[in-house]
KOLSEFI-460239 format. One line per 2 residues: for each residue x, y, z of C-alpha. Coordinates in steps of 0.2 Angstrom, whole numbers, plus 2048, in hexadecimal, padded with zeros to 3 digits. Layout:
N
X Y Z | ...
// end
This chain:
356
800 800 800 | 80E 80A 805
815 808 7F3 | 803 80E 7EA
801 81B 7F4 | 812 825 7EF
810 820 7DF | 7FE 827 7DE
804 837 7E8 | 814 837 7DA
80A 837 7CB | 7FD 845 7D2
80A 850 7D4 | 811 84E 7C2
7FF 850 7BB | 7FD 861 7C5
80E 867 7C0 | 80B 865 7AD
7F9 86A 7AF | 7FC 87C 7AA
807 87A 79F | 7FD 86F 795
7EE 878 795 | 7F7 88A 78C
7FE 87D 781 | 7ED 875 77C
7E5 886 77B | 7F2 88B 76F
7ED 87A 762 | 7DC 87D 766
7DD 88F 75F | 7E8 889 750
7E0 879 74C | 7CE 87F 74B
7C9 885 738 | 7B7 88B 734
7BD 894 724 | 7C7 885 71C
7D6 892 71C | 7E4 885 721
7DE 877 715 | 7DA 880 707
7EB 888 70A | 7F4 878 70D
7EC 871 700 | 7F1 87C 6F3
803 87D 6F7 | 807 86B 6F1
81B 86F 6EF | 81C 876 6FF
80F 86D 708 | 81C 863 70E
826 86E 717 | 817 879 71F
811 864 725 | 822 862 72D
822 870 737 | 80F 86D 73D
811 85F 741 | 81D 865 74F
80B 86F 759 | 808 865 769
7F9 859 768 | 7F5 84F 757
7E9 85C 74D | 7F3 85F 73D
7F6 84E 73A | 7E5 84B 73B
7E0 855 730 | 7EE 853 724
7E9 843 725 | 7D7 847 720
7DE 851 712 | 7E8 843 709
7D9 837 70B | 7D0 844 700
7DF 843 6F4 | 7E4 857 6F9
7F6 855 6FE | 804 848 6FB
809 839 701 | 81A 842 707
810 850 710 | 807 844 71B
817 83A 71F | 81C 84A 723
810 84F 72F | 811 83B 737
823 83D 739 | 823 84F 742
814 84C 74E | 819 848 75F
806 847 767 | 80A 84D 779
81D 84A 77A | 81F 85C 779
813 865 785 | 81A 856 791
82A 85B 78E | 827 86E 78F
820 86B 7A1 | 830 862 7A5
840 86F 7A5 | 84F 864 7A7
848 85D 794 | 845 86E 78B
857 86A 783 | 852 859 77C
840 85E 777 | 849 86D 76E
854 85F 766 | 845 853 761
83C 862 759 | 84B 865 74E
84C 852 749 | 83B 850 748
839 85E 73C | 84A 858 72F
846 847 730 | 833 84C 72A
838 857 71C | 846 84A 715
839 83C 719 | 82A 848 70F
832 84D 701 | 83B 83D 6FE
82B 835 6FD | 825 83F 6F2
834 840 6E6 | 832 82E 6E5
821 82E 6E4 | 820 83B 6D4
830 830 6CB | 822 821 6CE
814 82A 6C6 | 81B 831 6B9
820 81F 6B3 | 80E 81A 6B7
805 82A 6AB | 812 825 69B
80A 814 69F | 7FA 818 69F
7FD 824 68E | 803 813 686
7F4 80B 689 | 7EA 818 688
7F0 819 676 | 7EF 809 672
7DC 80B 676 | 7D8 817 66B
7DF 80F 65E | 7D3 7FE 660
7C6 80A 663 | 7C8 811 64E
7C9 7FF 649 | 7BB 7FA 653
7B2 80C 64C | 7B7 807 63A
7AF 7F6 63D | 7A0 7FE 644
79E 808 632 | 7A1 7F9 628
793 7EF 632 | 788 7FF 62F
78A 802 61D | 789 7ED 619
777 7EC 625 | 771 7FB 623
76F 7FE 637 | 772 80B 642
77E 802 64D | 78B 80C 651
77B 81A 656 | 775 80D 661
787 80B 669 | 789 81D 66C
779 820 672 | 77D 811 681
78E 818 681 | 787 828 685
77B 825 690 | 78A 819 69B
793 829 69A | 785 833 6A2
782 828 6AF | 796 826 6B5
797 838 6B5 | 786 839 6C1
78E 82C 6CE | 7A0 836 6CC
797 847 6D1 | 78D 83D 6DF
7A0 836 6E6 | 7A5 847 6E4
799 84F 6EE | 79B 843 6FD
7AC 845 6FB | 7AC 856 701
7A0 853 70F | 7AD 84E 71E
7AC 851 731 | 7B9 84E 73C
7B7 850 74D | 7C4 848 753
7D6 850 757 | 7D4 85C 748
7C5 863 74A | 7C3 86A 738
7B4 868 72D | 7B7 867 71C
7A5 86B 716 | 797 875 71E
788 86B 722 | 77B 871 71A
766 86C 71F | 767 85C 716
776 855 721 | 770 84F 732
77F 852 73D | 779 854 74E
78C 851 755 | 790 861 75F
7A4 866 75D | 7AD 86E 769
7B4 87A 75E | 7AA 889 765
7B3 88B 773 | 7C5 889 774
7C8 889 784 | 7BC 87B 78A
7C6 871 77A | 7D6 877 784
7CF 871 795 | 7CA 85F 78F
7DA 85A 784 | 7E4 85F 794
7D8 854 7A1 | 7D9 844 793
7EC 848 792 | 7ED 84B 7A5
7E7 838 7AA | 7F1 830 79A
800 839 7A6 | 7F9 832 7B5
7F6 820 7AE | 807 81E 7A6
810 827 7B6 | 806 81E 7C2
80B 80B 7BB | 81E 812 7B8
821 817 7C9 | 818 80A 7D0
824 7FE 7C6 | 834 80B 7CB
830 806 7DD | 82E 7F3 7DB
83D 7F2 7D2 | 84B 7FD 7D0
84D 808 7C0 | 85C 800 7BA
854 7EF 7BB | 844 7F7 7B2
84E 7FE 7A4 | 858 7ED 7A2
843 7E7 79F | 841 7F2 791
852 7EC 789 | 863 7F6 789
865 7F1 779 | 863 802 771
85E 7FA 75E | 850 7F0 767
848 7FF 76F | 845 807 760
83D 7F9 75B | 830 7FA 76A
830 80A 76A | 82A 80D 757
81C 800 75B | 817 808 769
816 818 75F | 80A 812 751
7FC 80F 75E | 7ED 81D 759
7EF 825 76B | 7F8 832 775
7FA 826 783 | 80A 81D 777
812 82E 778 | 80F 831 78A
818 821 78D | 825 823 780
82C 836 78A | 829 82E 79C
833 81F 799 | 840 82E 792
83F 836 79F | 843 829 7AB
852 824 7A2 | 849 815 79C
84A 818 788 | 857 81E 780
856 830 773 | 857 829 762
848 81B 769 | 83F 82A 76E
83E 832 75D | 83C 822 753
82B 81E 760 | 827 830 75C
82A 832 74B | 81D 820 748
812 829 751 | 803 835 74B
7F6 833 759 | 7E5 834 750
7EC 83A 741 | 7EE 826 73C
7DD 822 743 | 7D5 831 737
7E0 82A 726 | 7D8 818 729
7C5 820 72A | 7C5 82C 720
7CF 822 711 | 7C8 813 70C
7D8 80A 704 | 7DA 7FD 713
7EB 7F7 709 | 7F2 80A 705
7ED 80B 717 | 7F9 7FE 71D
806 803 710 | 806 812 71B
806 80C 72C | 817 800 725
81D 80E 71D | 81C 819 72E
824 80A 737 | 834 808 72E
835 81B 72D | 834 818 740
841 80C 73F | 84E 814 736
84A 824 73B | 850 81F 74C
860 814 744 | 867 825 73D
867 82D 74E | 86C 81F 754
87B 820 748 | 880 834 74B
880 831 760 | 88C 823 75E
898 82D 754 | 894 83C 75F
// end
């Protein structure tokens, strides 16, 4: 009892301490994330070439908002593949605000930031470079068959006018009246998929609505987006007992054991733990970045660990790409891909402390 006890008392002095701190730092994504006008998609969306970059440095606000809705964005084919590795790659969820609250770290989260944000940009617009080599082959293709289309489409059209002329029928008439009306009616369903592809709601981490509801749409769900500071108030509370949780268990393992012998549990094998910790990054919840900076904190996980977990992780970001875009194997094409940036992400920092 002895035991629980300090270990309760422990982790509600941490929570209080970082309370504050917390709450100005979720007031600021609150009042940044929020977007009634569309300004900040339209904008992002527009700037293809340089979407990257703006990605990589978002992705460095406290909390998981830009990734989400970078993440809606790309699902709607409105930025690249490179912009929303990009934004994966520099969101560290509640590493930061953690951090900030903490001042014997504000030297390493300094440090992470900067990582975070080369390793996004070289991630992003590598990505994308290969991706636009990759297309390019794909459209000449395309061209080639598209050609060769065209031209069994005369043949079959000079077939058509010999059939006419030798019967005496209107076939090819017949043909492009049912060509037509197939036309027509692919054209109706494309408007249809593009009017609902426009109609979007996320209320989530990002809180942006990409279309206005109009009298038609029954959306009763209430967002918290008229008040920031209620917003503020609960991501701070959620955050607050994520802390607790992972303090709670951690100190109460730190008194049970020693901390050299908790740390010899996780591995001292440095390659290992960027193994765990990019694993432990990729789960959808800010609890796996909580967890990643405590176990930091407490000596228990090594730097380059830390920003592989972090650079896996997106928070909700990856919960809003598999919803919203419907491409279950682009989607776990995604999460490898975020993995073994993860991976060897962690590797090349890694490599530059050994030599340092």
């Amino acid at each position: 009892m002895e035991i629980f006890s300090h270990s309760l008392i422990h982790a509600l002095e941490e929570v209080l301490k970082m309370m504050p701190i917390l709450f100005l730092a979720y007031l600021l994504v609150s009042y940044l994330s929020h977007d009634h006008n569309h300004k900040f998609s339209g904008f992002l969306s527009k700037k293809k070439k340089t979407s990257v970059l703006y990605a990589s440095f978002l992705g460095c606000v406290p909390q998981c908002g830009f990734s989400s809705v970078i993440a809606d964005l790309y699902s709607r084919q409105k930025v690249t593949l490179g912009t929303l590795i990009a934004v994966f790659v520099a969101t560290s969820d509640e590493a930061i605000p953690i951090m900030i609250a903490t001042p014997n770290q504000i030297l390493n989260m300094l440090l992470l930031i900067g990582i975070k944000i080369v390793l996004a940009l070289l991630w992003g617009y590598g990505i994308d470079f290969v991706v636009e080599i990759f297309s390019k082959i794909y459209k000449k293709h395309k061209q080639k068959r598209a050609q060769k289309e065209i031209q069994s489409e005369k043949a079959f059209g000079k077939t058509l006018q010999v059939l006419n002329k030798e019967n005496g029928q209107n076939a090819g008439g017949v043909l492009e009246v049912s060509l037509k009306a197939s036309g027509e009616g692919v054209a109706n369903t494309a408007e249809v998929e593009e009017e609902h592809s426009h109609h979007h709601h996320i209320h989530e981490c990002g809180h942006i609505h990409s279309d206005t509801c109009d009298e038609h749409c029954h959306h009763d769900e209430q967002c918290c987006v008229d008040n920031i500071f209620l917003d503020a108030f609960k991501h701070t509370l959620e955050i607050a007992i994520y802390i607790f949780i992972a303090t709670f268990i951690i100190n109460i393992l730190i008194e049970y054991f020693t901390l050299d012998i908790f740390t010899t549990i996780l591995t001292d094998n440095a390659i290992i733990q960027i193994l765990i910790a990019c694993v432990l990054g990729l789960i959808p919840n800010c609890a796996s970045s909580v967890l990643l900076v405590e176990l930091f904190t407490l000596g228990a996980l090594s730097f380059p660990a830390l920003v592989a977990g972090l650079s896996t992780g997106a928070g909700v970001g990856l919960v809003v790409l598999v919803t919203r875009n419907r491409n279950v194997l682009k989607n776990l094409g995604i999460l490898v891909l975020q993995l073994c940036i993860g991976i060897i992400s962690g590797l090349v920092v890694l490599g530059f402390y050994q030599l340092v």
